[in-house]
TIROKE-167007 format. One line per field, with one value per residue (C-alpha): x, y, z. Coordinates in Angstrom, 2 decimals, m for minus. Example, Ala and Ser with C-alpha at 12.3 -4.5 7.8 and 13.67 -1.06 7.14 Angstrom:
% TIROKE-167007
px	c(12.30 / 13.67)
py	c(m4.50 / m1.06)
pz	c(7.80 / 7.14)
END
This chain:
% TIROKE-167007
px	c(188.86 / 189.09 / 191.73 / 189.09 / 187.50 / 191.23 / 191.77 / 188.35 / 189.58 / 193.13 / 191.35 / 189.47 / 192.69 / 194.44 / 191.16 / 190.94 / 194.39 / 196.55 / 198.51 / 199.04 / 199.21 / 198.29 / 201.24 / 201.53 / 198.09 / 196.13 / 194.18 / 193.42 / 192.26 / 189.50 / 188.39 / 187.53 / 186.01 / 183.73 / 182.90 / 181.00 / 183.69 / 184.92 / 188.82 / 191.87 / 194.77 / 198.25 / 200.31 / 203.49 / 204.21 / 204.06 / 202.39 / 199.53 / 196.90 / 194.79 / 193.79 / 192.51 / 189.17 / 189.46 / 188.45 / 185.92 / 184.06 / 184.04 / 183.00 / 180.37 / 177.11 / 176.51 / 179.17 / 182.42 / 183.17 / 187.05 / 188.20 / 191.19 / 192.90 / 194.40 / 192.83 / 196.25 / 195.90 / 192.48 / 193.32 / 196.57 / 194.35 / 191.54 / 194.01 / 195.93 / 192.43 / 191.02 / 194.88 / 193.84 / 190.32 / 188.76 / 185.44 / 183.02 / 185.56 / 185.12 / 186.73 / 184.44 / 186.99 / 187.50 / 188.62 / 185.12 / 183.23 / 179.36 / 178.50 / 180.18 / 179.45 / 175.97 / 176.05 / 177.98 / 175.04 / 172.74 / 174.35 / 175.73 / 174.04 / 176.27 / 179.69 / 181.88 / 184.12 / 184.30 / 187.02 / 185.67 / 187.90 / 186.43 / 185.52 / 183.29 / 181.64 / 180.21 / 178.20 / 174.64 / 174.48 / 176.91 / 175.18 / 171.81 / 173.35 / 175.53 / 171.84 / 170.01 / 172.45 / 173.66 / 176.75 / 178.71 / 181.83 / 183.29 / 186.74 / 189.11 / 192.87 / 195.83 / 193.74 / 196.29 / 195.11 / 192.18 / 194.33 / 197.26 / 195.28 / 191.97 / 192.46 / 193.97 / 194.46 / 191.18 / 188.52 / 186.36 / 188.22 / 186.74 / 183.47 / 183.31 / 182.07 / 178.76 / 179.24 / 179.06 / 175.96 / 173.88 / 174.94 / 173.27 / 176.53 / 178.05 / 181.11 / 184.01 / 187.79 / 190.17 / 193.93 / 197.39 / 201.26 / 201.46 / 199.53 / 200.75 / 198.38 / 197.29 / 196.55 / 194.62 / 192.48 / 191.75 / 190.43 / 188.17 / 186.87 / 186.59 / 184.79 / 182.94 / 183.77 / 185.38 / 184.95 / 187.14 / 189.30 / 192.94 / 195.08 / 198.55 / 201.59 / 204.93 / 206.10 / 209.36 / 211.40 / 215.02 / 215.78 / 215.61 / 219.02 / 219.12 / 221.27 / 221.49 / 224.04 / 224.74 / 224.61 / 226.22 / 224.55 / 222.58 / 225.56 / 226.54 / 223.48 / 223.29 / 226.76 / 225.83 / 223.31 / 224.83 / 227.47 / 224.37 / 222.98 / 226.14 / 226.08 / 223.40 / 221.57 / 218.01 / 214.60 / 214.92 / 212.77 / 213.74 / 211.34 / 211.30 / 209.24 / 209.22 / 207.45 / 210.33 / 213.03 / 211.76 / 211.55 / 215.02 / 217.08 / 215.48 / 216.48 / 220.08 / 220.18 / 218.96 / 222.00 / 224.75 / 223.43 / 222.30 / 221.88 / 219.32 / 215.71 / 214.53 / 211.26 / 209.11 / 205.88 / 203.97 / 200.78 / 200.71 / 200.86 / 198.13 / 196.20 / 197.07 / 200.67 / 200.92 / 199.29 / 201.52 / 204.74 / 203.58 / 202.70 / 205.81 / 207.71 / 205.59 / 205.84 / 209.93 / 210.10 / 211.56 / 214.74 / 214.51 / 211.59 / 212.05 / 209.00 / 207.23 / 204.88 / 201.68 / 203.81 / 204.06 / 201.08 / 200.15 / 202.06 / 202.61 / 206.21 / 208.21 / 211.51 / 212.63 / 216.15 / 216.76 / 214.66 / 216.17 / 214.69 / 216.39 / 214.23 / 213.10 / 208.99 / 207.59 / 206.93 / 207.87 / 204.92 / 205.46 / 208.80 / 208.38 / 205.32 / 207.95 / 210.87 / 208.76 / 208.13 / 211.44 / 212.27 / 209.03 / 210.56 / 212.51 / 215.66 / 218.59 / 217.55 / 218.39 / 217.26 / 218.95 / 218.27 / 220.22 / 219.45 / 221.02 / 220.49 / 218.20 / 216.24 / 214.50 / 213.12 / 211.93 / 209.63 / 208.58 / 207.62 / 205.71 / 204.01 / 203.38 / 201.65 / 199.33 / 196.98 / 196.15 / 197.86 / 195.93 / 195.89 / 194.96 / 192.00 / 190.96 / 191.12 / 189.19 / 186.38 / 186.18 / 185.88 / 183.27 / 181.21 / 181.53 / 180.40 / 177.12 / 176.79 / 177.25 / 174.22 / 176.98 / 176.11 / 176.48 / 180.45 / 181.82 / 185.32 / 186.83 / 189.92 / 188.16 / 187.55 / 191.73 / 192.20 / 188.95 / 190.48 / 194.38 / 194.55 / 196.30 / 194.20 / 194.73 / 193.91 / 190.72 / 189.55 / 190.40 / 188.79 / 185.57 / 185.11 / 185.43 / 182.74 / 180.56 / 180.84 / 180.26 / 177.37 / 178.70 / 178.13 / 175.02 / 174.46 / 177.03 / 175.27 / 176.88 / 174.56 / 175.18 / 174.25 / 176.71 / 177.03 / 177.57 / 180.41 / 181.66 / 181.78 / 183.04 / 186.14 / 187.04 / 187.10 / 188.67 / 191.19 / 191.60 / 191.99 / 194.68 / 196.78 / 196.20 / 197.00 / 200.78 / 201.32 / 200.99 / 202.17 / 205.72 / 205.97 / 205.84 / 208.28 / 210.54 / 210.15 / 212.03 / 214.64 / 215.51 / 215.70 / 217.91 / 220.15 / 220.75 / 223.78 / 222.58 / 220.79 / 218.71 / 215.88 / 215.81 / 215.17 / 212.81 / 210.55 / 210.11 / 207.45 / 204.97 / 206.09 / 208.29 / 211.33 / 212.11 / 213.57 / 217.49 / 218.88 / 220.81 / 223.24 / 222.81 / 220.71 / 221.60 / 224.99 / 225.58 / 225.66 / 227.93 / 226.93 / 228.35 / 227.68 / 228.78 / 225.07 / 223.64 / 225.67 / 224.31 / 221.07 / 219.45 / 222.07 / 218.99 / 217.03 / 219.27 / 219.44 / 216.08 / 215.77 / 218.25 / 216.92 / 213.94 / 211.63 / 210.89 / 207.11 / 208.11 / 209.35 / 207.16 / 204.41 / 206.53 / 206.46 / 202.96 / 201.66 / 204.07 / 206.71 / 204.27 / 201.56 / 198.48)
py	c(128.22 / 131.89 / 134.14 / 136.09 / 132.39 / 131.68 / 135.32 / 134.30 / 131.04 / 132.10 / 134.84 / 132.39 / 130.33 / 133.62 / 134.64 / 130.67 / 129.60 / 132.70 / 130.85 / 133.60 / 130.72 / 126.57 / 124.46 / 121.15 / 120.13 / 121.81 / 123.97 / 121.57 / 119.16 / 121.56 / 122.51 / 119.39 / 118.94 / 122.64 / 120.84 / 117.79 / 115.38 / 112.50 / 112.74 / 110.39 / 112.93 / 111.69 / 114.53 / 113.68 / 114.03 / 117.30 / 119.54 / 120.20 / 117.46 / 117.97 / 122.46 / 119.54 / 119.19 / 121.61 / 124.44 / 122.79 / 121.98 / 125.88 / 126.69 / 123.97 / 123.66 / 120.48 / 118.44 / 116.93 / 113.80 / 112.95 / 108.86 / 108.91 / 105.81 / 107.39 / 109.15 / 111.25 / 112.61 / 113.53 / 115.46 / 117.06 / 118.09 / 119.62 / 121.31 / 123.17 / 124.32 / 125.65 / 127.20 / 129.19 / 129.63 / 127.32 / 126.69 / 124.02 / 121.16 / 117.88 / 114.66 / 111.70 / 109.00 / 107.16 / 110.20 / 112.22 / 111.43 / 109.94 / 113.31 / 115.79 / 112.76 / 113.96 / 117.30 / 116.60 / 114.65 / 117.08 / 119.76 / 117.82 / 120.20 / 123.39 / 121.71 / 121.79 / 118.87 / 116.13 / 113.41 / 109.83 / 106.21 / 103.67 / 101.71 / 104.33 / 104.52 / 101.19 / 102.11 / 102.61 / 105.63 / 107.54 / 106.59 / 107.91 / 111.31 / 111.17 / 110.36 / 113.35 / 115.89 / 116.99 / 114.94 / 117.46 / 115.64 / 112.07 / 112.06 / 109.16 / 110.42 / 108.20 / 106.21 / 103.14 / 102.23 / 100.91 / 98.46 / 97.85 / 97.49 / 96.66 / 93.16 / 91.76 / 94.44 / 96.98 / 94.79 / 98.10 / 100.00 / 97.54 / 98.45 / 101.99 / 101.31 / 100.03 / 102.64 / 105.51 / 103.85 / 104.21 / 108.22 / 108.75 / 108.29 / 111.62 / 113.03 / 110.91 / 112.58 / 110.25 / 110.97 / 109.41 / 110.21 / 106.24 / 104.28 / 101.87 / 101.02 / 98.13 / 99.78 / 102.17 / 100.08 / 98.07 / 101.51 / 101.89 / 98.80 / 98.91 / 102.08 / 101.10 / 104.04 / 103.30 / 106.50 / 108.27 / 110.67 / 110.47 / 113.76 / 112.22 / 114.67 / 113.12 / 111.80 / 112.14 / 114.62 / 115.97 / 117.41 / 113.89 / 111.89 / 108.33 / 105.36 / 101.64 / 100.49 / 96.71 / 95.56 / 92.42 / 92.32 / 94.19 / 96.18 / 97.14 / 98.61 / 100.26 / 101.89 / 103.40 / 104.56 / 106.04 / 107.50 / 109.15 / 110.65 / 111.92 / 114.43 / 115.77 / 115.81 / 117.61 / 115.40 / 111.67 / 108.76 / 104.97 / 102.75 / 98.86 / 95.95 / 94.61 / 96.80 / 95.18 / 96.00 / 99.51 / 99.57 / 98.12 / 100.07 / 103.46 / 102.33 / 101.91 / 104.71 / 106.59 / 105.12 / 106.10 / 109.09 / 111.30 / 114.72 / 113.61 / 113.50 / 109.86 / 107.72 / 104.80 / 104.32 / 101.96 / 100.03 / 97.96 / 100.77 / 102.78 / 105.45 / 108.23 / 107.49 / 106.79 / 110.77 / 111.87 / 111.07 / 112.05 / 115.80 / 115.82 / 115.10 / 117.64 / 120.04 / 120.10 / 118.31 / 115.18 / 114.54 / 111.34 / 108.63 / 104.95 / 103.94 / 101.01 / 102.16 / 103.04 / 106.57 / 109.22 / 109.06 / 112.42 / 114.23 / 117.21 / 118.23 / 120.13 / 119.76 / 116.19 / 115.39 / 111.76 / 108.71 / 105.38 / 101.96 / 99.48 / 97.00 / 97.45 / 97.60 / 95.36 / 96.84 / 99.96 / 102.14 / 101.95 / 102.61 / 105.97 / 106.86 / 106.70 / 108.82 / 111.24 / 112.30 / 113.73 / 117.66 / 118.78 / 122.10 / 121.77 / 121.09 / 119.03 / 115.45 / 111.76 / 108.40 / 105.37 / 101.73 / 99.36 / 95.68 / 92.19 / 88.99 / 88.01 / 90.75 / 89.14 / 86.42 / 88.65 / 90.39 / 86.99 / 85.84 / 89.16 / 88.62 / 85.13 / 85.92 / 88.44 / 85.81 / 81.66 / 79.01 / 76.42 / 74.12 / 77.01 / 78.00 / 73.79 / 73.69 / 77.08 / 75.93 / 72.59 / 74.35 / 76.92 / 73.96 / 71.84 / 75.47 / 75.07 / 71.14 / 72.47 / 75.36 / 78.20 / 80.42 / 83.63 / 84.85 / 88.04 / 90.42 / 89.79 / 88.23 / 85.69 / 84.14 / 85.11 / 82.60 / 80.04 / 79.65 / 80.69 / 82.94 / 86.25 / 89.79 / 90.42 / 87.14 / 87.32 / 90.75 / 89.17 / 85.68 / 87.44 / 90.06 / 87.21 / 85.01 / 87.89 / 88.71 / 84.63 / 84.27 / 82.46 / 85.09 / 87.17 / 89.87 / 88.15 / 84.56 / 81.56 / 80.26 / 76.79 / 75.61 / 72.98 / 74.22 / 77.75 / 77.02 / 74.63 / 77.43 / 80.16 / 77.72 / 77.33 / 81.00 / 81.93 / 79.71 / 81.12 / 84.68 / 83.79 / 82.09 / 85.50 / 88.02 / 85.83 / 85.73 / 89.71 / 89.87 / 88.16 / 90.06 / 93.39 / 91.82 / 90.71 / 94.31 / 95.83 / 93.49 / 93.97 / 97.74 / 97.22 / 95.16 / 98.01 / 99.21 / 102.31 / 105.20 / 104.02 / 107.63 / 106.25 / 102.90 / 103.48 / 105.91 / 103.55 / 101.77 / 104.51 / 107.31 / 108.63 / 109.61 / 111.61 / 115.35 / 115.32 / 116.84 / 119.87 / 118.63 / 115.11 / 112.45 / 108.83 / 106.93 / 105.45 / 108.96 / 110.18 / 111.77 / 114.54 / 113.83 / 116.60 / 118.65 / 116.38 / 117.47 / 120.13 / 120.53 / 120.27 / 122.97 / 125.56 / 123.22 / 122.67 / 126.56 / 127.19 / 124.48 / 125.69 / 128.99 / 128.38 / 131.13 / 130.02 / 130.22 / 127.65 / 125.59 / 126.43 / 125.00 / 122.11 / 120.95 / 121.45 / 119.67 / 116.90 / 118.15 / 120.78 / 118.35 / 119.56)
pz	c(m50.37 / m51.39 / m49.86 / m48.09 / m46.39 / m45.61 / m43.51 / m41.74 / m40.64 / m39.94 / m37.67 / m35.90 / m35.66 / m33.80 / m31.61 / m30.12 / m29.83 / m30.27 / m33.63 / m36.69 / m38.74 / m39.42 / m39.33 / m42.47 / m42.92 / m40.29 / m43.22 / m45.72 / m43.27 / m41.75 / m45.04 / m45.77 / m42.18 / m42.78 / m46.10 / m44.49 / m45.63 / m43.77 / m43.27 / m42.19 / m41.73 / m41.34 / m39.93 / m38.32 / m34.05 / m33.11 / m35.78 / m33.65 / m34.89 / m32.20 / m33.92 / m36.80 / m34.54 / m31.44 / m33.84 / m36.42 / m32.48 / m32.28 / m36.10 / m36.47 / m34.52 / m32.03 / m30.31 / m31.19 / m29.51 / m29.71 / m28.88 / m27.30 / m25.88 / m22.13 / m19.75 / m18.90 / m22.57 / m22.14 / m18.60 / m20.79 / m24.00 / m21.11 / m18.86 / m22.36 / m23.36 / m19.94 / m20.29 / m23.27 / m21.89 / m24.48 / m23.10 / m23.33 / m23.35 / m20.57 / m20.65 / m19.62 / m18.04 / m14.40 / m12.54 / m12.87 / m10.06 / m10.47 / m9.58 / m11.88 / m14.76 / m14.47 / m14.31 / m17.72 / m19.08 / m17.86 / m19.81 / m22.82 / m25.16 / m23.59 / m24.61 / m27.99 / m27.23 / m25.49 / m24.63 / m24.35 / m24.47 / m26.58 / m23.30 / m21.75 / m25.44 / m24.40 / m21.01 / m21.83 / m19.87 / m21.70 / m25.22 / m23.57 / m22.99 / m26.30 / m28.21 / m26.48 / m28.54 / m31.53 / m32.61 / m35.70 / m35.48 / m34.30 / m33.94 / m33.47 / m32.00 / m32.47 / m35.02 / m35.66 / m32.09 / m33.86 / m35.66 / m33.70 / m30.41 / m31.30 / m32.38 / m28.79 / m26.70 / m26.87 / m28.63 / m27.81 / m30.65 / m32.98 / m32.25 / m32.83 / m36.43 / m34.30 / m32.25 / m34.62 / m36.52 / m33.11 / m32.89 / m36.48 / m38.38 / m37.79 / m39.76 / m38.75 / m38.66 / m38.13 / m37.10 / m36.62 / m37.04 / m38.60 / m40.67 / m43.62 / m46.42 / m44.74 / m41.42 / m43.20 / m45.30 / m41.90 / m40.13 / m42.69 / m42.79 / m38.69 / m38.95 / m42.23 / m43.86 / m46.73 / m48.29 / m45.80 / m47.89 / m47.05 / m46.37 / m45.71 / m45.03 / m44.49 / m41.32 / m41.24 / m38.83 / m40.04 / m36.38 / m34.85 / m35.76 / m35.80 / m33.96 / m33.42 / m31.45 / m30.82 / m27.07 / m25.66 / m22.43 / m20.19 / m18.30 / m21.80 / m22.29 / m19.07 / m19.58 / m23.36 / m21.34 / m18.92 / m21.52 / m23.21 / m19.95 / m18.81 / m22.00 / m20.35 / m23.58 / m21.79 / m21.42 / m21.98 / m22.45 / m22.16 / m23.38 / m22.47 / m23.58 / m19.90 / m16.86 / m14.37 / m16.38 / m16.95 / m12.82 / m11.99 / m14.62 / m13.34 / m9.64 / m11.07 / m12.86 / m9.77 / m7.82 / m10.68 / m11.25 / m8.33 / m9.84 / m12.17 / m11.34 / m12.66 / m12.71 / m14.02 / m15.81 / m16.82 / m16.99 / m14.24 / m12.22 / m10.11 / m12.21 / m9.94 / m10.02 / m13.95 / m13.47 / m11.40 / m13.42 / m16.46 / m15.21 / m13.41 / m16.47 / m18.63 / m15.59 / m15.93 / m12.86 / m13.98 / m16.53 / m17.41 / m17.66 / m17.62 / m19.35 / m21.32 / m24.74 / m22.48 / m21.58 / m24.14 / m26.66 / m27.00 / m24.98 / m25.97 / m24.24 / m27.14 / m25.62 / m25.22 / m26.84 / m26.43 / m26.89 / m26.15 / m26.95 / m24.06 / m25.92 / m29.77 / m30.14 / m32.15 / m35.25 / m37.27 / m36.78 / m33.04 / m33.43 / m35.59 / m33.30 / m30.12 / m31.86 / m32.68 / m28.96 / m29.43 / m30.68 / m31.05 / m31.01 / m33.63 / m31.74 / m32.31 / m30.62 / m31.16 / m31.30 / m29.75 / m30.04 / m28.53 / m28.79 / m28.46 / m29.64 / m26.61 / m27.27 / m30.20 / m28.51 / m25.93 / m28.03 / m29.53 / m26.37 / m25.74 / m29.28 / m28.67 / m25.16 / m26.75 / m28.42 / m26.70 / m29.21 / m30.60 / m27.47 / m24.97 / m27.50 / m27.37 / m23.72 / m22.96 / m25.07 / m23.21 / m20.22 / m21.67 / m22.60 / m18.97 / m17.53 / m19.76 / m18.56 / m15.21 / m15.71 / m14.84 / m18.18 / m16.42 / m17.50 / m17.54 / m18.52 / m14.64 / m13.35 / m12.06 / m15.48 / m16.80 / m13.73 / m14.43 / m18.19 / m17.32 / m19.83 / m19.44 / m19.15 / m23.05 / m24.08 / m22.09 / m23.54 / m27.06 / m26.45 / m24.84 / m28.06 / m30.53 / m28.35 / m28.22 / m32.05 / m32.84 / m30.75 / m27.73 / m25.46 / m25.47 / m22.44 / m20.89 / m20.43 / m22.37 / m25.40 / m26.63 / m30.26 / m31.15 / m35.12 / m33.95 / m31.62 / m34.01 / m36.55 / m33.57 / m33.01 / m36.46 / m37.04 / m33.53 / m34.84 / m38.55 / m37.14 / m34.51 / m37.05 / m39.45 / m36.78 / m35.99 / m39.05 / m39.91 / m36.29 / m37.12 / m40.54 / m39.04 / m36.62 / m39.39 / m41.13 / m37.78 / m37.33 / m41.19 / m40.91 / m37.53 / m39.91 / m42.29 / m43.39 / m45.67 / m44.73 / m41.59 / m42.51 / m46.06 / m45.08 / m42.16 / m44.19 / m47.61 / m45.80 / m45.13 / m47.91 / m51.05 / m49.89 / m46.93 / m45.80 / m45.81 / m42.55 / m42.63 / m40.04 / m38.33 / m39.90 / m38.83 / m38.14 / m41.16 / m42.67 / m39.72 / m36.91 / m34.64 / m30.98 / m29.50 / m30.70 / m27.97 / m25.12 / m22.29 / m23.59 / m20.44 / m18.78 / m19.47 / m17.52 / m14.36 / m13.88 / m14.19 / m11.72 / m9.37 / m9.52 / m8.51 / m5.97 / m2.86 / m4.06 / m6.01 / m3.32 / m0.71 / m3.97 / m4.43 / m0.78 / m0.57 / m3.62 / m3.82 / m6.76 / m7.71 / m9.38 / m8.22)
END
């Protein structure tokens, strides 16, 4: 690109989202979009992926779609570009009424962009509408949830390759702050584009300093905790691996710690409420945010200083993807993990629950085939079914894509030819035992890098990239670190809270903490 295409573009930069300049990646990767390539950029948290396709949908003619997998990321990404009077942006998800879906549909020609979960790609209506316009760009956000979720959680992710074959085959730009060789190689294959031409920037963040303390109980944990919070290091997040725990430690921090505004999240939660925390969080309204890995994926809140894991995630990539929530600012932050001995088998357990075993998967297809004896072929994606074949809600969504891809189910009706659920068992089987196994060595590539005794940046990074950025000041506790940078960073905070207008109390009281 010519310095005179490279003023243009930085120009249109300025006049769209008032940025003099594109931050690690941004350029190259819309070049190659304006050049009709297909792209998988790897940019780490907080360089502003998202520029990557908001202003190609401005520059090129027809729509972008964008896949994202949460609705509150959609409202955040629609409310920051109505902020900056972006027009011609919509998110399709739950909370648009039938209504205001078809006025959508109606105009789908009039808008740039458009938010969409893989689910909703799936409802023949919104194909219809998608199919009576012209599609520029299809982009996939937070692409590792292809891979990491796709296969047990989101089956729908895995069927975006189908998807984008009955739009035309548009330009595809995928995006993520993760993604190993193998994940990547998966997308493409998922997507089947195999031509997809990698633009990979390294992940790493200097600013964020990293910890692992050893826990011998719960109360331990709770009181490094509650050493931690007392510093008053600014925003926090706590992630666990179990919803209960995540509810119960923010009701005793609440109790130890009065003078700090705390909450829960996760998915078993209402919709509306998982909403409501997250925009008071974003909104300055909340300091801290007890939380399991459905809160924070995408969020774009630039000044959170401490992230601690109560329980370790299951694998590297969601590990590095959760740190890097933190300092998106550039400012002095930190990441804790604490873990036990118990905490291992927790997060087997968890693993293990994901996917039936081998005697579940026997016994579910005994009852599939007395439901065929019986003339009961009609099955659907319900609860009703989780309890019929006492599986658990994941298992279900995982057991019903693999029957659908095999043949067993068809438009939701059972069909019955002995060789082909012979075949279907065998390969339900096969693929179970694969996804454990990479399952458990992803496991065993965490626990090894909690075990380290070098340089925890060095050895968390040699997965994914060569080398890594050496911190001016803090960079992990092997190396040393000073704890003191962590302390009062949320002092800014408290005044601005205390000094609050009485508009902004009178708002508060009116719209329930100012959410509205």
């Amino acid at each position: 690109m010519s310095e005179s295409d490279l003023g243009r573009l930085e120009e249109q930069l300025h006049r769209y989202f008032g940025y003099s300049a594109f931050r690690t990646g941004q350029q190259q990767i819309i070049e190659d979009i304006l050049a009709g390539q297909d792209v998988f950029g790897i940019l780490p948290t907080g360089t502003g992926k998202s520029v990557c396709y908001q202003l190609p949908a401005k520059l090129i003619p027809g729509l972008t779609i964008v896949v994202t997998p949460l609705v509150s990321l959609m409202l955040d990404q629609v409310k920051e570009l109505q902020a900056i009077r972006y027009k011609g942006a919509a998110a399709l998800n739950s909370f648009v009424s039938p209504l205001e879906r078809k006025r959508i549909f109606r105009d789908i020609h009039m808008y740039d962009l458009i938010y969409v979960s893989p689910e909703l790609l799936q409802q023949k209506e919104v194909l219809a509408a998608l199919k009576r316009t012209e599609i520029s760009l299809f982009v996939i956000d937070e692409a590792h949830c292809i891979s990491q979720w796709g296969h047990e959680f989101r089956p729908d992710y895995l069927k975006l390759g189908d998807i984008l074959e009955s739009l035309g085959s548009p330009q595809v730009l995928a995006l993520s702050a993760t993604a190993a060789p193998f994940v990547r190689e998966d997308i493409r294959r998922i997507l089947k584009r195999p031509g997809l031409l990698e633009r990979i920037y390294p992940m790493d963040r200097e600013n964020i300093a990293l910890s692992i303390q050893p826990a011998q109980d719960e109360e331990d944990k709770l009181s490094v905790i509650m050493k931690w919070l007392q510093k008053d290091p600014g925003p926090s997040l706590i992630y666990f691996s179990s919803r209960i725990a995540s509810e119960e430690t923010a009701q005793r921090l609440i109790a130890r710690l009065p003078d700090k505004r705390i909450a829960f999240y996760h998915g078993g939660m209402d919709q509306m409420d998982r909403v409501l925390v997250q925009q008071q969080f974003m909104n300055g309204q909340l300091d801290i945010i007890c939380c399991t890995s459905a809160f924070g994926m995408g969020i774009n809140k630039k000044d959170i200083r401490l992230v601690i894991h109560y329980h370790f995630p299951p694998n590297l990539e969601s590990f590095i993807q959760e740190i890097g929530r933190a300092g998106r600012d550039g400012g002095n932050s930190i990441s804790l993990l604490l873990y036990n001995e118990q905490d291992l088998f927790l997060t087997k357990r968890l693993l293990e629950n994901e996917l039936p075993g081998e005697g579940a998967l026997h016994a579910i297809f005994q009852i599939l085939g007395g439901l065929v004896s019986s003339g009961r072929t009609q099955i659907g994606q319900g609860p009703e079914y989780q309890n019929l074949f006492q599986v658990n809600e994941t298992q279900w969504r995982f057991l019903y894509y693999q029957f659908e891809k095999h043949g067993i189910i068809k438009d939701n009706q059972l069909v019955y030819e002995e060789a082909v659920w012979k075949g279907a068992f065998q390969e339900i089987q096969r693929h179970i035992k694969h996804r454990m196994a990479y399952k458990e060595t992803k496991l065993s590539e965490m626990a090894a890098w909690m075990m380290e005794t070098g340089c925890l940046r060095e050895a968390l990074y040699r997965h994914f990239q060569e080398g890594f950025k050496v911190p001016e000041i803090n960079c992990c506790i092997s190396c040393g670190l000073d704890e003191s940078l962590y302390e009062n960073q949320g002092a800014e905070m408290h005044h601005d809270r205390h000094a609050a207008s009485w508009k902004d109390k009178l708002q508060a009281i009116f719209f329930c903490g100012g959410v509205q």
